[in-house]
Residue, then its C-alpha position, 0 to 999 in steps of 0.5 A: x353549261x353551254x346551250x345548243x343552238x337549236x334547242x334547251x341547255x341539257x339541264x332542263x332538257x325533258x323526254x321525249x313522249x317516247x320516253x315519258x311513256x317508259x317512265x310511267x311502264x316504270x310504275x306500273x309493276x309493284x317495286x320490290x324490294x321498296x327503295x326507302x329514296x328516290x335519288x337523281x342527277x338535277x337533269x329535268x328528264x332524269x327527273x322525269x324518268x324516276x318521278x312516277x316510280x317514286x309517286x307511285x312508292x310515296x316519295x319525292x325525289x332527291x336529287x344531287x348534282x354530284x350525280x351527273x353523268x361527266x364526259x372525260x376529255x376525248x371521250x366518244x359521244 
């Protein structure tokens, strides 16, 4: 993946503060029905994302690369 000239590839890219804020409000509420997995793209800030839910349940979190978000050529950004 091509890296950006001013900052990380988007592999490894992480939240913002904004958004790790979110993703801890995510965990707070009980989560019902109780997943048996938590899945995710390899994408640092996704993982970010689904990590404190899945603290919160007990579980670690899976990821696959096959879970990526693709662009399709032409497609807007």
């Amino acid at each position: 993946m091509p890296r950006p000239a001013d900052g990380p590839d988007e592999l490894s890219r992480p939240l913002a503060a904004d958004g790790l804020r979110q993703a801890l409000a995510l965990a707070d509420p009980p989560i019902v029905p109780r997943p048996a997995a938590v899945w995710s793209s390899p994408y640092l800030r996704v993982i970010q994302t689904v990590a404190p839910a899945a603290h919160a349940l007990g579980l670690e979190v899976q990821t696959g690369w096959e879970l990526r978000v693709r662009r399709q050529a032409g497609a807007a950004r």
